[in-house]
N, C-alpha and C positions, 0 to 999 in steps of 0.2 A: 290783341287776341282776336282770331275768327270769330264772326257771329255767331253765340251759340244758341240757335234756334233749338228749341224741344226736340228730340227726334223720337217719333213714336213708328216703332217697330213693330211690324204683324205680327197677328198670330198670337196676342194677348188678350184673351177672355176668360175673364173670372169665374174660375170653377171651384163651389167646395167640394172637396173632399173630407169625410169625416175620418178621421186617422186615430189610433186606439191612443193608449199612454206612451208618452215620449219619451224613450230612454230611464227609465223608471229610477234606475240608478244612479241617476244624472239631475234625471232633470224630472220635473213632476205634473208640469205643465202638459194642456191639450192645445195643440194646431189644428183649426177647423180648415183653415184657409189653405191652396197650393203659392204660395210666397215664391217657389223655383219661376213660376210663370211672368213674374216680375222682374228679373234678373236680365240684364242683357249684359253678356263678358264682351262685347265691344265696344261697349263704353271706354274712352281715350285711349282708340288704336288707331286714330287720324293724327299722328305723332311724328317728327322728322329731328334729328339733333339740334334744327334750329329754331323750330317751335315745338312747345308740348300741349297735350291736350290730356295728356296724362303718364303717357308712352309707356304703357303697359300693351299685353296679349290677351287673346281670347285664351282665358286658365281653364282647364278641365280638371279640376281634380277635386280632392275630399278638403275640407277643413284643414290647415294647418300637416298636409300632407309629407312626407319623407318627400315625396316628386310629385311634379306637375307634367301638363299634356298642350301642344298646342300645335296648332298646323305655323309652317314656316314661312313664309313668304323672302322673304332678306336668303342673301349668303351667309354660308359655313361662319360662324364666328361673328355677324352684325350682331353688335347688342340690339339692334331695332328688329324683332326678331319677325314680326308681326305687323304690317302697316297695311292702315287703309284703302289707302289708295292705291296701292296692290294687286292686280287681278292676277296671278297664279301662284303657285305654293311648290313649293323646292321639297318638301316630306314635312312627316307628323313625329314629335322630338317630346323626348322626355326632356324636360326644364327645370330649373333652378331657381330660374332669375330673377332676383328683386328688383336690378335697375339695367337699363340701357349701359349707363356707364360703367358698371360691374364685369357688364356681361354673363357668362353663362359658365357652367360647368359640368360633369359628368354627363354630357352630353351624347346621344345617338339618334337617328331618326329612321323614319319607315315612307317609304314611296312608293303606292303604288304606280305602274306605268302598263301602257298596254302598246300591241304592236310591235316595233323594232324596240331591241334592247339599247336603253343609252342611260349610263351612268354620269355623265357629267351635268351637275347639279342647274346651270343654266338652260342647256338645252332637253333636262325631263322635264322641268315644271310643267307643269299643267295649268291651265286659264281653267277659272273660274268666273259667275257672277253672282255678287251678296244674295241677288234672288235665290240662289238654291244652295244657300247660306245658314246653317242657323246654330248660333253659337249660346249655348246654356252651359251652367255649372255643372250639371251631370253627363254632358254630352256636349263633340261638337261634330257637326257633322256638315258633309258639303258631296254635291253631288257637280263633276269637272264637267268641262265642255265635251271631253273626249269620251262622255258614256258611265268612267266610273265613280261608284258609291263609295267614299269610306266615312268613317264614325269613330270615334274612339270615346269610350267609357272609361272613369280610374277607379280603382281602389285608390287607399295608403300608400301603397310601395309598390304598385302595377298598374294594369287597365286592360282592359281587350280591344281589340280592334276589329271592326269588319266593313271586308271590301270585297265589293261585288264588283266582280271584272263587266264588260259586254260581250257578246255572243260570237261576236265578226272578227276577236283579233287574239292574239297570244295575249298571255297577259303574264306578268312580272312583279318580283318585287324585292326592293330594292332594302339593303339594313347598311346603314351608313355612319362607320365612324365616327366620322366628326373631324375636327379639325388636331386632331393629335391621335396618342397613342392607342390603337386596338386592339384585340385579338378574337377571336370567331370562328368556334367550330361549328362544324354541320355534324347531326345524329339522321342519317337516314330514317334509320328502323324508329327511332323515336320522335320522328317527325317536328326537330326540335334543333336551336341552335344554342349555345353556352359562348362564355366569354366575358370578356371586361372592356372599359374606356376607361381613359385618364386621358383629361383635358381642364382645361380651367385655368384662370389666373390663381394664386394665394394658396395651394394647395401641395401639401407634403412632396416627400417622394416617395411615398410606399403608399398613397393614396389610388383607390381604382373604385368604381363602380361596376359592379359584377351583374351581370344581366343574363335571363334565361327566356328562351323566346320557344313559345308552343304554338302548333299548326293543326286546323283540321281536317288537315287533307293530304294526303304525300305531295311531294313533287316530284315534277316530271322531266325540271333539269335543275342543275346548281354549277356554283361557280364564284368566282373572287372578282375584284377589279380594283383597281388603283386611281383614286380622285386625283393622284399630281398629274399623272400620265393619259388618265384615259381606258388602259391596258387589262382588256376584259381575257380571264383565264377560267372559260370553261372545263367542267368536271371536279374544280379543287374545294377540296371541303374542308378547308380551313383557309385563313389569311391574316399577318402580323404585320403592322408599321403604322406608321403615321400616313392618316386620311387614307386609310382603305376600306374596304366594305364588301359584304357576300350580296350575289343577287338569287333567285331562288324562280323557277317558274312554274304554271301551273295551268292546266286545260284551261280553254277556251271557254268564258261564262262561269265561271268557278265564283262560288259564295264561300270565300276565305275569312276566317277567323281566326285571330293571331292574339295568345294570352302573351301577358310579359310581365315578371319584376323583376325589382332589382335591389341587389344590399352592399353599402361600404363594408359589409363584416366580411363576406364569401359567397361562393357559390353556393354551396350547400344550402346557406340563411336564404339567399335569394329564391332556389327553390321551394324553401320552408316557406316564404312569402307567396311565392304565386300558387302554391297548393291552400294553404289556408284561407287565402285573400279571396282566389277565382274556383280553384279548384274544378270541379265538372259543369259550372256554371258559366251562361251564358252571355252574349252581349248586351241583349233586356234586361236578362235577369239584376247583370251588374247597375245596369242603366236605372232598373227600377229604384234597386237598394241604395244607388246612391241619392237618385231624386228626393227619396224620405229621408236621409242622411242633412243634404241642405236644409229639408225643409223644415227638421228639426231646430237647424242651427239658427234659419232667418227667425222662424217662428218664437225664438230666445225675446223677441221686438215686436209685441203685434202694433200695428199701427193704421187707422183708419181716418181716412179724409175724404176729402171731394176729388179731388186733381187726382189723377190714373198716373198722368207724367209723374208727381210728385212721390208715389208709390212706388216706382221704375227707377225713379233717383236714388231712393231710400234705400232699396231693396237691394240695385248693385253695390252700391257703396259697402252694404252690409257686407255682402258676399266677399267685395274687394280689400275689407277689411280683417278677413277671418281666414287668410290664406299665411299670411307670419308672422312670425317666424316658421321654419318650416320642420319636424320634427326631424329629429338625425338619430332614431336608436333606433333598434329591432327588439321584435321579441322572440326570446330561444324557444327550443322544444317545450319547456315549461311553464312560458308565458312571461317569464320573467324580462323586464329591458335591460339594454346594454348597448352598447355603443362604439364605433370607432373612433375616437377624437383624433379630428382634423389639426388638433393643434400643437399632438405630440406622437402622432403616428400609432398609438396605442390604443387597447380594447380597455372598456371599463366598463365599471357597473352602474343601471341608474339610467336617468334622461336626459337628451340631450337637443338642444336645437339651435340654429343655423339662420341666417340669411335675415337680418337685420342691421339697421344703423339709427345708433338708438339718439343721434344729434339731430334725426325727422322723426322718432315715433316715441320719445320720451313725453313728448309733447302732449297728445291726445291717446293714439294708439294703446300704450297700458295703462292710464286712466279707463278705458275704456272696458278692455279687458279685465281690469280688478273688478268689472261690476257684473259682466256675463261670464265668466271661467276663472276663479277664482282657483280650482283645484290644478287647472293647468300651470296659471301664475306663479302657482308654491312649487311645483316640478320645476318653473323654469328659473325661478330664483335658486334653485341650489346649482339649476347650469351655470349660471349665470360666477358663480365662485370657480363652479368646476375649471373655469376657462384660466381662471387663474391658477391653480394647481397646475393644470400640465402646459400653459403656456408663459407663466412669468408676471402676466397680466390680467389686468381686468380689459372682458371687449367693452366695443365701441364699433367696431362695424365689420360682423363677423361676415366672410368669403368663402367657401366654409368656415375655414382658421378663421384666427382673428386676424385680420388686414393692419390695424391700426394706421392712423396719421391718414384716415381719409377725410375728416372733418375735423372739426376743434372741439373741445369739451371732454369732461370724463364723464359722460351721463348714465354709465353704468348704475353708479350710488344715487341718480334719481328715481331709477327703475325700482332697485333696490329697498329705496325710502319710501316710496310710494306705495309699494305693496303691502312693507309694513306697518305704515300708520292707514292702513286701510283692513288692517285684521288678517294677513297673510305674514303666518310667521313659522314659513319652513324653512327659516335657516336661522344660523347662530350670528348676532348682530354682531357681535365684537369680532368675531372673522371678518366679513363684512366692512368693517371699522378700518380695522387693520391691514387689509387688500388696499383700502383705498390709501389711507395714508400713506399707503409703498405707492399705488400711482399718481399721489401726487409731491411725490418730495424727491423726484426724480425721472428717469427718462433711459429708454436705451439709446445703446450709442448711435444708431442712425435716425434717432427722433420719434419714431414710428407709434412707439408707446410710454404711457406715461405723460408726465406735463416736462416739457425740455426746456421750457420758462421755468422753473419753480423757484431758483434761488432768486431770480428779480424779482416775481410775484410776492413771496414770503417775506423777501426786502423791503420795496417801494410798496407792496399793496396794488399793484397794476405789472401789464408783461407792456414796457418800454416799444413804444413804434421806432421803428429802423426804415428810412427809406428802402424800396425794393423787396420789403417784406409784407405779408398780408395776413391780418386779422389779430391785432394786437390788442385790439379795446375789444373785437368779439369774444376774444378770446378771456380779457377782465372779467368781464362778465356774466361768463359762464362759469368759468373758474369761482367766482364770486355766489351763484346761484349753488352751482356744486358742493360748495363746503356747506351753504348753507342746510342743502340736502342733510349732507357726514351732520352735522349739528342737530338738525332734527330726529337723527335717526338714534345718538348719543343722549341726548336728554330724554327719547321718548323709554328707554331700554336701561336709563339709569346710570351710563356710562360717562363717569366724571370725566374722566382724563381725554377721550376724545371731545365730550363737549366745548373745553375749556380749549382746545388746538383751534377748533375750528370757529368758535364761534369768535377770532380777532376778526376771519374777514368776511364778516357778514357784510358790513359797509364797502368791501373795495371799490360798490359800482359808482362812487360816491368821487372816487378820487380821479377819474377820466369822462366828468363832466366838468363843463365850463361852461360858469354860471355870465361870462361876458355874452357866450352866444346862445346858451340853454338848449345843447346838442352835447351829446355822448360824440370825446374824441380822441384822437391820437395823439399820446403826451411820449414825449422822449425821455431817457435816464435821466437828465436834471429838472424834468418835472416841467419843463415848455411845452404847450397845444403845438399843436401844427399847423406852421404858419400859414399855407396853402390850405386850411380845411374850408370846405363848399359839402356842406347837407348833403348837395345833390347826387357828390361823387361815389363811386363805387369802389370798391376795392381799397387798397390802404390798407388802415385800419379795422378793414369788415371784412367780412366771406360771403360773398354772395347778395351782395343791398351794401347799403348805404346808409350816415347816421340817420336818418328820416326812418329807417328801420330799426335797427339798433338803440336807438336814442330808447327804447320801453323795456328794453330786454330784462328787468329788474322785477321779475316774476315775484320772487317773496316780498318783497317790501315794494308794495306800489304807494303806500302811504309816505312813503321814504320821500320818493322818485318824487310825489307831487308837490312835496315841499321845496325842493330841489329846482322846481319849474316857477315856481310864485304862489301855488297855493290852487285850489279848486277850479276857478275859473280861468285863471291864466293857463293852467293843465287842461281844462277842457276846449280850450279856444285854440289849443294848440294841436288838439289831436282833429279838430273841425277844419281846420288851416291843410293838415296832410290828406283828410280826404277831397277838398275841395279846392284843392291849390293845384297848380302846376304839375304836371305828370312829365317833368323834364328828367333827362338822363345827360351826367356826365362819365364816358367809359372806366375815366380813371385808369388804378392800375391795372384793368382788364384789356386797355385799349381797343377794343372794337366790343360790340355790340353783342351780348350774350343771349341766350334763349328767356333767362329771368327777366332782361331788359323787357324783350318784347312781350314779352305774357306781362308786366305790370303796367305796360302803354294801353296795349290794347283792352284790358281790362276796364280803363276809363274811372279811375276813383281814385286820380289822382298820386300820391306816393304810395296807398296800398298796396301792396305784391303779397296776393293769397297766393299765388302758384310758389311762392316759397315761403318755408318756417317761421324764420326769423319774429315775424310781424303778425302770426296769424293770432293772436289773441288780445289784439289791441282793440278792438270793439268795446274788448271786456272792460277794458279801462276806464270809462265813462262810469261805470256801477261802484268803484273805488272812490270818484269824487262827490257822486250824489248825485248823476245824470244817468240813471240804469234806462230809462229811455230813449236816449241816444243809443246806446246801445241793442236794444229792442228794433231802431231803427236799420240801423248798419247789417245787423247778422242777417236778418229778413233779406234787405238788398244782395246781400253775397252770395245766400243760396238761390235766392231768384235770376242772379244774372250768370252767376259762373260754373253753376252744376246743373247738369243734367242726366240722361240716362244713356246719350247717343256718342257716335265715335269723337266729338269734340267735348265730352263729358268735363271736364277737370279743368282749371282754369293755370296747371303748370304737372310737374311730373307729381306723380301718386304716392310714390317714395314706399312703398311697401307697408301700406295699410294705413298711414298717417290721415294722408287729405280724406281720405275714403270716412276715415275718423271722425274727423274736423265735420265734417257732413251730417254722420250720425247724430251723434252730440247735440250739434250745434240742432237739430231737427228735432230733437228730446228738448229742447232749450236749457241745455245745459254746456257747460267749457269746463275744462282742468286749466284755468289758467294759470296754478303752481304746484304741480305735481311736488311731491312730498308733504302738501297738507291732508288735511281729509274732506277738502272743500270743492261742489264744483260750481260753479256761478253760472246765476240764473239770466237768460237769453230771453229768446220769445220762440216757442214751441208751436212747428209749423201744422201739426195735425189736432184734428179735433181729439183725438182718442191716442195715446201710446203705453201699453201694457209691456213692462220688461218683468219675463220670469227669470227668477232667480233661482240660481242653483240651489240653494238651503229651504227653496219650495214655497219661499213667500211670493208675493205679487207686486210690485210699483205700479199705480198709473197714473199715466199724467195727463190729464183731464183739460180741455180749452173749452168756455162757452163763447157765442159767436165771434167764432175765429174767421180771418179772409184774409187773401191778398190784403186787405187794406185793411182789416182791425190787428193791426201788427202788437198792439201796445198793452201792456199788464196795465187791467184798472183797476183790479184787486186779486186775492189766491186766498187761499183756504188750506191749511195741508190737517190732514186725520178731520174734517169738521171745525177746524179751528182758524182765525184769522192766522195768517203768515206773510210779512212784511220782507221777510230776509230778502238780500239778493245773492244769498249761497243755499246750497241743498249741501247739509253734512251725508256723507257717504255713509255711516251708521244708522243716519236715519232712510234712508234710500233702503238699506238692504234687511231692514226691520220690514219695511214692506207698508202698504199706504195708499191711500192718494194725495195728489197734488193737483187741486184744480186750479185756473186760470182763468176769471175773465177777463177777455181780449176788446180791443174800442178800437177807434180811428183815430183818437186823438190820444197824447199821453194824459199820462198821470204822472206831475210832476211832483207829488206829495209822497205818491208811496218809497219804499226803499229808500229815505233819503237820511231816516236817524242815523246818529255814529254805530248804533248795535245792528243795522242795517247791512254793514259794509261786508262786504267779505276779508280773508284772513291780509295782515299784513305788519311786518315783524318789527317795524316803528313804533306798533300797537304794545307791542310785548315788551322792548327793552332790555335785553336779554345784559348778564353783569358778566364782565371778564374778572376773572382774578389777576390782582398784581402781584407781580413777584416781588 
């Protein structure tokens, strides 16, 4: 990994602001503080396919938004849409995108140009430099080399834009398809353009993004052109086909202001959108509304320290964290939601959302969320079925549709279980139950969805490695964690018949270790490791890492796992061995050198790899055996070296809220490190002070006395006034509301946390009975 120096960005001075009650229906909480001022959206957009830094864009939009806003730098269709190193921008595009690799969808953009008209997307760009740069949640705005101003503000389902031409030249502006199908009329008299795009991978065919674009100004020429071609056809006020676009022009020095939404339902909804949304209001106006909007949101977190950087870290990560899934309904004339689903071409009633992949954000991401938006949670656990109703399936990594077969896992039912034993219980479990059992005791025919393992899984208790095949023990594993999920969600809901299904393979992780090497590995149908297994290697048997990763993936039962290794100190000598061993890579079945590779090299902590999932909760581990200050050690070091708040932010890709997560949390001093319990284990919490309001109007806070770079360590805690030893924080007691203080030292405390009633949850503890037939 690049050096990731601090990077402190201008123009950050701590202003209060005193702001009335915060969403009163929401939320109950006062924000003294301007939190948006901390926020920088260019945090890991120093990003390339072959190294990450996060490989996200500067996002403009609202919370959890239908759409997002961001200036382009990359071609029509790069998933990198947005790079640093970058100096000019091709237009300013409504977005989607949760990953590079996804890419984007319902895509179109806006460009202003000035001087000679020229539609072809390399030779408009315009140079810029970051100086006259400044990219925030509520706004991003940049002023080009060539004279003009633009800015773009969002609502939900729109944004305004405004661009100030110069005085000395024609000035133009460009609405640009995209890389597929269009259509675009021009309304003189109503100074307004109508239409749709359809573009995107995984998406129906009756699928369209319906868009309505407002002006406040006539124009003084229009016309069509054609991105294959080139072939600008002035006067034509409309244009259809793939990669075309209208250009529009407008006096010399013209302060243009351009409203826009947009709706999967229709035209009509889209219109109902940008009248409700923007309506007669301004580019401020919007700018202001949404500033309080964030600052509501960040303000969910207050948090005070010494380090400004460390505030700037916190603060994007927040931000970055609170963008998805991305909401997919509208509301009709009545206010009521509904929706187009992406997964069966059809309208329906109710909420809906989008652009997740829940094998990166099962992880932290909704742990996270059950504790700040709880009401949202319950809306999206019934989407979360929905998807099953009209597409066959439960998702796993929705494009809009659901994609399925981009990762391994059914992690839906972790989402699902997590919510519920966290006191979110809008939906009916035995549905729930029953979805999953359909996706895992089968598969469609081209593999995509579902488990296509199951009858070997169900058979041997493991999915059988095949040379030239990949991720057959990840695959165990998760498979293994997953039921354990359906298991907890069945006992917690009283539901005999599913508990008794699932809970045979609570142990499969049990059966693709080899206790000759004491590494998680790739066993074949008659039950042989694999003769060629090396720790080091990548791919095989694994997705993305290697057994040094994999070898912990046993989230519910770490008590299991440590038996498994020799016992407490053999488990903990071994997890001290991967971070201070060897940071060797063999390609394996990857054969060459992947971007995971190098973000875990350069990292320097040995087989660690925070830039990907797999491994990110192994810290935790230590607190399972009775060393919670190893653990106190490690997390400190990973926020200190690998996050920041500057374009090298993220120490691998950001995955749509995940890492951003992993950050928060871990800054709270807390981890989910087994979602479906209602546990989160206790860290070392980098600020003196962290207040989380909670929607039900209580208070958390989590309190550190002399905290530093270097008093990393719990020398004792307190929670209500009371001593408190645990090394988990129950999620009930969190949202009852509290404090938790911590004194912090330079040295550990090798006494506390270390009784058996100490430990956090683990299902060796429990011993759960099968019936026999």
């Amino acid at each position: 990994m690049k050096s990731l120096s601090l990077f402190r960005y201008t123009g950050l001075l701590f202003a209060c602001v005193l702001l009335g009650m915060i969403c009163s229906s929401v939320y109950a909480q006062q924000t003294e503080a301007d939190l948006v001022q901390y926020v920088n959206t260019l945090q890991g957009t120093a990003s390339s396919p072959g190294y990450s830094t996060g490989n996200v864009y500067p996002t403009v939009a609202l919370p959890f938004g239908v759409n997002f806003w961001s200036p382009q730098t990359g071609h029509n269709g790069d998933g990198w849409k947005y790079r640093y190193d970058e100096l000019s921008i091709r237009g300013f595009g409504q977005t989607h995108q949760c990953s590079p690799w996804m890419n984007d969808y319902g895509v179109f953009t806006l460009m202003p140009i000035t001087g000679q008209l020229i539609v072809n997307e390399d030779k408009r760009a315009s140079s810029f430099t970051h100086k006259n740069e400044k990219a925030a949640p509520d706004s991003y705005e940049v002023r080009f080399d060539n004279g003009i101003k633009a800015g773009v503000t969002p609502t939900e389902r729109g944004a305004v834009f405004q661009f100030d031409y110069p005085k000395n030249n024609q000035a133009y502006l460009l609405l640009d398809g995209y890389t597929g199908l269009s259509d675009f009329h021009i309304d003189q008299k109503r100074k307004e353009i109508t239409g749709f795009v359809r573009n995107g991978l995984f998406i129906p065919g009756n699928f369209k993004n319906y868009v309505v674009v407002r002006f406040n100004v006539p124009f003084e020429s229009f016309g069509s052109w054609d991105g294959k071609t080139g072939e600008i056809t002035k006067g034509a006020l409309q244009v259809n086909g793939e990669k075309k676009g209208l250009f529009l022009g407008f006096k010399k020095g013209t302060k243009l202001e351009v409203k826009v939404a947009s709706s999967y339902i229709s035209l009509d909804q889209a219109k109902l959108n940008l009248d409700r949304e923007i309506g007669v209001q301004s580019f401020q106006q919007i700018k202001k509304e949404a500033h309080k909007i964030w600052n509501e949101k960040l303000g969910q977190i207050e948090v005070k320290g010494k380090s400004e950087p460390d505030l700037q870290t916190f603060y994007s990560c927040l931000f970055r964290s609170s963008l998805f899934p991305c909401k997919f309904y509208d509301l009709d004339a009545k206010g009521n939601p509904y929706y187009y689903s992406p997964n069966d071409g059809k309208l329906h009633q109710g909420y809906f959302y989008t652009d997740d992949g829940y094998w990166d954000t099962f992880r932290a991401k909704f742990p996270l969320y059950n504790i700040l938006q709880p009401t949202m949670q319950g809306r999206y656990m019934k989407a979360i079925l929905a998807v099953k109703r009209e597409c066959g399936w439960l998702p796993s990594w929705s494009f809009p549709g659901e994609t399925g077969g981009v990762m391994i896992g059914n992690h839906a039912i972790s989402v699902l279980t997590d919510a519920w034993m966290k006191g979110i219980h809008s939906f009916n479990p035995d549905t729930a139950l029953a979805y999953y059992l359909h996706e895992v005791s089968g598969s469609a025919p081209d593999g995509r969805y579902g488990r296509k393992e199951s009858a070997d899984y169900f058979k041997l208790g493991f999915v059988p490695y095949k040379s030239g095949e990949v991720g057959s023990t990840a695959k165990t594993l998760e498979y293994c964690y997953d039921d354990f999920c359906a298991y907890q969600l069945a006992k917690a809901t009283g539901n005999r018949f599913y508990e008794q299904i699932f809970a045979r393979q609570l142990y499969n992780y049990k059966k693709v270790f080899n206790p000759a090497t004491g590494f998680m590995e790739g066993r074949d149908s008659l039950g042989r490791f694999d003769p060629d297994f090396n720790p080091f290697s990548w791919g095989g048997p694994f997705v993305e890492g290697n057994s040094w990763h994999y070898s912990w993936s046993v989230f519910h039962d770490v008590a299991g796992l440590i038996q498994l290794m020799g016992g407490n100190k053999a488990f903990i000598q071994k997890i001290d061995h991967l971070f201070n061993g060897p940071d060797s890579i063999i390609v394996g079945s990857y054969r060459d050198t992947i971007h995971e590779m190098r973000e875990m090299v350069t990292a320097k902590m040995g087989q660690y790899a925070q830039g990907n999932e797999p491994i990110e909760h192994l810290p935790y581990l230590y607190s399972y055996a009775g060393a919670p200050w190893k653990t106190q050690l490690h997390v400190r070091a990973i926020m200190r070296k690998l996050f920041n708040a500057g374009p090298e932010g993220y120490p691998g890709d950001e995955d749509q809220g995940q890492m951003s997560a992993w950050y928060v949390l871990n800054a709270l001093g807390l981890y989910s490190v087994c979602p479906g319990t209602s546990q989160y284990v206790i860290g070392s919490p980098l600020f003196d002070k962290a207040t989380i309001h909670l929607e039900n109007g209580h208070d958390f806070i989590i309190e550190t006395h002399h905290n530093s770079a270097e008093n990393i360590y719990i020398q004792s805690a307190l929670l209500n006034g009371e001593p408190f030893t645990a090394n988990y924080l129950d999620y009930n007691t969190l949202m009852e509301g509290g404090t938790l203080v911590f004194e912090m030292g330079p040295l550990p405390n090798k006494q506390r946390g270390t009784g058996t009633q100490d430990l956090p949850y683990s299902l060796s503890d429990l011993k759960p009975q099968v019936e026999k037939k």
